[in-house]
PQR file of N, CA, C, O and H, with PARSE charges and radii, in Angstrom:
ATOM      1  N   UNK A   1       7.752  22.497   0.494 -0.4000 1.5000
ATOM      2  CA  UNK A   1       7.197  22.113   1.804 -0.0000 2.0000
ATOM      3  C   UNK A   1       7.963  22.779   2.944  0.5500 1.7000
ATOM      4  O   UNK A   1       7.831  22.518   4.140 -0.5500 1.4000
ATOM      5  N   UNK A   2       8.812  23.710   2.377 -0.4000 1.5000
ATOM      6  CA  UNK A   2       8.892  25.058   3.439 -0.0000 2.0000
ATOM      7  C   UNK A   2       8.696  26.083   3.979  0.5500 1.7000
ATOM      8  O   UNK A   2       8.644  27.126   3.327 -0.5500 1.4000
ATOM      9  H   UNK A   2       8.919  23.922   1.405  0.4000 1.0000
ATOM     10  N   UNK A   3       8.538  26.054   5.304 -0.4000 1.5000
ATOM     11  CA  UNK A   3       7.512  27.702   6.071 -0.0000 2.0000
ATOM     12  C   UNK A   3       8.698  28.511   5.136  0.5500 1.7000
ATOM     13  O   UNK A   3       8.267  29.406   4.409 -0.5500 1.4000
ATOM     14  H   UNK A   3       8.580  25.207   5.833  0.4000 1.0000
ATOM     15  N   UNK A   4       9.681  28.330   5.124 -0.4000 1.5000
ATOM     16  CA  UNK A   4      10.446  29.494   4.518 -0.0000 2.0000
ATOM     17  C   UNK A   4       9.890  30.472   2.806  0.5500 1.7000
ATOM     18  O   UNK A   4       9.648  31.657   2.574 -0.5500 1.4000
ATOM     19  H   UNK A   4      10.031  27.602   5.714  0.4000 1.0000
ATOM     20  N   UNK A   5       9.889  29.590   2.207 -0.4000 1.5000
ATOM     21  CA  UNK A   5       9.063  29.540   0.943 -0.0000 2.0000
ATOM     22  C   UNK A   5       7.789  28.862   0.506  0.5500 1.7000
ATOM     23  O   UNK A   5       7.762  28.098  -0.458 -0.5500 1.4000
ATOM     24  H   UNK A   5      10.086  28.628   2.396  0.4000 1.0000
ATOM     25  N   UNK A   6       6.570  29.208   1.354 -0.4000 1.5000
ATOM     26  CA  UNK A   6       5.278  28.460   1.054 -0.0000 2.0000
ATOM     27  C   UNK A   6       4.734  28.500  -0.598  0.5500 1.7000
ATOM     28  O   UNK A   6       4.284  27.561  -1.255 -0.5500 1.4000
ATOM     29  H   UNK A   6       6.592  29.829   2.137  0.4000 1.0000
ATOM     30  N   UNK A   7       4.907  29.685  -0.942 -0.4000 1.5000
ATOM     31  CA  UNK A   7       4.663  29.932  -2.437 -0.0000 2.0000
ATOM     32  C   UNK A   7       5.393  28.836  -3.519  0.5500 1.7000
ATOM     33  O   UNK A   7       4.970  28.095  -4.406 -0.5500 1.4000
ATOM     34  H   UNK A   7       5.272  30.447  -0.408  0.4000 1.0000
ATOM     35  N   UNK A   8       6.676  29.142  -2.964 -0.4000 1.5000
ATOM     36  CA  UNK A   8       7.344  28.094  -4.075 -0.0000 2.0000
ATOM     37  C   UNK A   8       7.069  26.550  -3.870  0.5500 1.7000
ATOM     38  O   UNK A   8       7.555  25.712  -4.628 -0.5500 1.4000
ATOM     39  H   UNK A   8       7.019  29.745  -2.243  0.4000 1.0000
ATOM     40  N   UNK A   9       6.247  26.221  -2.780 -0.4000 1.5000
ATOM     41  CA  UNK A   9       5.920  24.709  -3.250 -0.0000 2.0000
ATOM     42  C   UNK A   9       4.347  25.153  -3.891  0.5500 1.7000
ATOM     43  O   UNK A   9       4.001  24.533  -4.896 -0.5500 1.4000
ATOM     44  H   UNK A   9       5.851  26.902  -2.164  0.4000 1.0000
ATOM     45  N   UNK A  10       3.380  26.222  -3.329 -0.4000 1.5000
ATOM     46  CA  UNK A  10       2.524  26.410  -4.510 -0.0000 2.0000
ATOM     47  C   UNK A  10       2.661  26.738  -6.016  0.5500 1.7000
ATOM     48  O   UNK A  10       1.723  26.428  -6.750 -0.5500 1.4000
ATOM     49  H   UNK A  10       3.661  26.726  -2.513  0.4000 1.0000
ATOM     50  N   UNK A  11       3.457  27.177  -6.392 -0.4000 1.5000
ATOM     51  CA  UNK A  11       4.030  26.966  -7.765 -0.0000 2.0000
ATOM     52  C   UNK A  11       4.268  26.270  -8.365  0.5500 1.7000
ATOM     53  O   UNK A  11       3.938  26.291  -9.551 -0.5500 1.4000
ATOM     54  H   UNK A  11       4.218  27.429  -5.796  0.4000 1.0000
ATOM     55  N   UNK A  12       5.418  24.690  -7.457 -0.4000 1.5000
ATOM     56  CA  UNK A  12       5.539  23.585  -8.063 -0.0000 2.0000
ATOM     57  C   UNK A  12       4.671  23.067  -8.120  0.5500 1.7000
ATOM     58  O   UNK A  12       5.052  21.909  -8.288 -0.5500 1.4000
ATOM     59  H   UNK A  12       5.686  24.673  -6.493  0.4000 1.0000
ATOM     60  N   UNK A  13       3.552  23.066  -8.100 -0.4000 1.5000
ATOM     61  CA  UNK A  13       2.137  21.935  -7.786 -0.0000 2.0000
ATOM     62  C   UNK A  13       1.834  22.277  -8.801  0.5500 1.7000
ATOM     63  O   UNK A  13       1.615  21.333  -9.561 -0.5500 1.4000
ATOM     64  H   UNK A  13       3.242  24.007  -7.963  0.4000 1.0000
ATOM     65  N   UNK A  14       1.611  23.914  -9.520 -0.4000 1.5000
ATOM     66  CA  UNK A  14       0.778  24.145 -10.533 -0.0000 2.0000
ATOM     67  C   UNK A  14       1.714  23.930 -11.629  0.5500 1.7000
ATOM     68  O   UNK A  14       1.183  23.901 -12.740 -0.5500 1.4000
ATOM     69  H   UNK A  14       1.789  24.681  -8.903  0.4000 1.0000
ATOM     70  N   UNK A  15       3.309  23.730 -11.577 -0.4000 1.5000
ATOM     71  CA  UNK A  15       4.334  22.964 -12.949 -0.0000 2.0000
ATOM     72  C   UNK A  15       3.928  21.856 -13.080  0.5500 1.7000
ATOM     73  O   UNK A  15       3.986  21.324 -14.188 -0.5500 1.4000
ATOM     74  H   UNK A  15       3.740  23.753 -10.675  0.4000 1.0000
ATOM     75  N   UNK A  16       3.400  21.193 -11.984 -0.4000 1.5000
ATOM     76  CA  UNK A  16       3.593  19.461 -12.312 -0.0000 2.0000
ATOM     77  C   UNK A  16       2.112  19.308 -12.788  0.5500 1.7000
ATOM     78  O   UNK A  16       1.975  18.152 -13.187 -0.5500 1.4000
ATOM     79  H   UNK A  16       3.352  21.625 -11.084  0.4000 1.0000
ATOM     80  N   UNK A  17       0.902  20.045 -12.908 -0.4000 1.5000
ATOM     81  CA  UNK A  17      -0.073  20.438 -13.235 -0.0000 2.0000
ATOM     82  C   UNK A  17      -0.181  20.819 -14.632  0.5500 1.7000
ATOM     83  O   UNK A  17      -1.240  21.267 -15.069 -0.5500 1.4000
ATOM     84  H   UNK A  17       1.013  20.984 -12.584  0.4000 1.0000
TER
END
């Protein structure tokens, strides 16, 4: 849930997925 790294909270969504 950081502007810094937007991808890496889209990534975690698709692990916990």
């Amino acid at each position: 849930s950081t502007s810094l790294q937007p991808y890496s909270e889209v990534f975690g969504l698709q692990r916990f997925r």
